[in-house]
C-alpha positions as a printed Julia matrix, in Angstrom:
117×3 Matrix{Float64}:
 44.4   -34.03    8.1
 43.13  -31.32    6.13
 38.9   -30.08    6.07
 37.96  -27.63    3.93
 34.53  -26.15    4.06
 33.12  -23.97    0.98
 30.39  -21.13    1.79
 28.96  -18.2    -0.06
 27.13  -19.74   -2.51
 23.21  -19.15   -3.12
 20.99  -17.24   -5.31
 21.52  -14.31   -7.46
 20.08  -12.94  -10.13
 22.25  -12.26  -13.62
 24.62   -9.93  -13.48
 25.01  -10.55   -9.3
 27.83  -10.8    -7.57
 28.91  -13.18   -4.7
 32.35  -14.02   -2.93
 32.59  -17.55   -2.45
 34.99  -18.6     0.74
 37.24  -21.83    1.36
 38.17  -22.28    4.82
 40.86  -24.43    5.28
 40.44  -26.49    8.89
 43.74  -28.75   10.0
 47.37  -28.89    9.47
 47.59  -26.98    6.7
 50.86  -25.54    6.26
 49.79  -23.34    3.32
 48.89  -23.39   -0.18
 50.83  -24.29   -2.4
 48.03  -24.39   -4.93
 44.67  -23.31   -4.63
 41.74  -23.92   -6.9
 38.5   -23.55   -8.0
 36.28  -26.03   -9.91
 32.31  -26.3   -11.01
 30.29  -28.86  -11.81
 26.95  -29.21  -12.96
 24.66  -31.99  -13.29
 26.09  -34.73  -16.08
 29.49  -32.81  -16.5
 32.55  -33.41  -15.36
 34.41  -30.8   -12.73
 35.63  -27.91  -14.63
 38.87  -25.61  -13.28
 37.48  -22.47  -12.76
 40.3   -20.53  -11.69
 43.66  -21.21   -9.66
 46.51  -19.43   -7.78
 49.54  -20.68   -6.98
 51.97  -20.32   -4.21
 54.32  -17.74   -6.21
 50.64  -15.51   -6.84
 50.18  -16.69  -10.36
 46.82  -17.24  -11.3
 45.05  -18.59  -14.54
 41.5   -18.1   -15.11
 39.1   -20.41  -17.55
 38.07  -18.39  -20.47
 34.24  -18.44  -19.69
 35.19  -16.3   -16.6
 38.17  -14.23  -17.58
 37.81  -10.12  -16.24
 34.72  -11.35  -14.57
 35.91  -14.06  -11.8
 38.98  -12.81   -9.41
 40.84  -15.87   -7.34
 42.34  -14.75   -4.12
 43.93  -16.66   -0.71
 45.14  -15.53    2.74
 48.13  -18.43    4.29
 47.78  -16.45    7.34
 43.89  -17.22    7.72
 44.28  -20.19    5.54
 41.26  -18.73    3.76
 40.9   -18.99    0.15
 37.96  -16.67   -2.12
 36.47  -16.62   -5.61
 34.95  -13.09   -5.7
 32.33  -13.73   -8.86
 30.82  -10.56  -10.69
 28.35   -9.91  -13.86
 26.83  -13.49  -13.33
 25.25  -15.22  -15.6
 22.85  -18.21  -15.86
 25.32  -20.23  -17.09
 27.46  -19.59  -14.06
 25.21  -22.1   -12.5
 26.95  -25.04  -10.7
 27.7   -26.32   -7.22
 31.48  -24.63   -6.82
 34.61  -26.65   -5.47
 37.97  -25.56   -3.71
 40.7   -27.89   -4.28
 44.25  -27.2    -2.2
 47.55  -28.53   -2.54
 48.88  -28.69    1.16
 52.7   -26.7     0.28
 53.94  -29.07    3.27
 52.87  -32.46    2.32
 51.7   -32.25   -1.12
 48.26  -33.3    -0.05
 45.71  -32.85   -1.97
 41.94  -32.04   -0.76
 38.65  -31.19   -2.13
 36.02  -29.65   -0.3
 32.47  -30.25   -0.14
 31.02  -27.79   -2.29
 28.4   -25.0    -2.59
 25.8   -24.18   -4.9
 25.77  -21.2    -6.76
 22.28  -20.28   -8.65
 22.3   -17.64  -11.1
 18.57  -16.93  -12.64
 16.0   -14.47  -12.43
């Protein structure tokens, strides 16, 4: 069994930065995909950004050049370093992992990220 446990989130104030973390807890073997999703009140989750296990990564337009996805197998850490937020950035923020051993798939519990002045 897999936990993964989001933190980073909080508030900032437009054009902020913050480096969210995803800690994965468990048998992990590593990722074989790793991403990020937001959701906000009355939406649906929304892919964010992703990496996979060959180090491709794909980025939703909204946050293209200002969003960078990164993981560590060794620490079985994953990151979404976020820059030049904006209000509209607002959303509690998801990591979602694709255990390269089992093809599990997990979600963790999320974090809130506030962007407003």
């Amino acid at each position: 069994q897999v936990h993964l446990m989001e933190s980073g989130g909080g508030l900032v104030q437009p054009g902020g930065s913050l480096r969210l973390s995803c800690a994965a807890h468990g048998s992990l073997l590593s990722f074989y995909v790793m991403q990020w999703y937001r959701q906000v009140p009355g939406n649906q989750r929304a892919l964010v950004a992703g990496i996979s296990s060959g180090g491709t990564t794909t980025y939703a337009d909204a946050v293209k050049g200002r969003f960078t996805i990164s993981r560590d197998n060794a620490r079985k850490m994953g990151y979404l370093q976020m820059n030049s937020l904006k209000p509209e950035d607002t959303a509690v923020y998801y990591c979602y992992v694709v255990d390269a051993g089992s093809y599990s798939t997990y979600w963790g519990q999320g974090t809130q990220v506030t962007v407003s002045s």
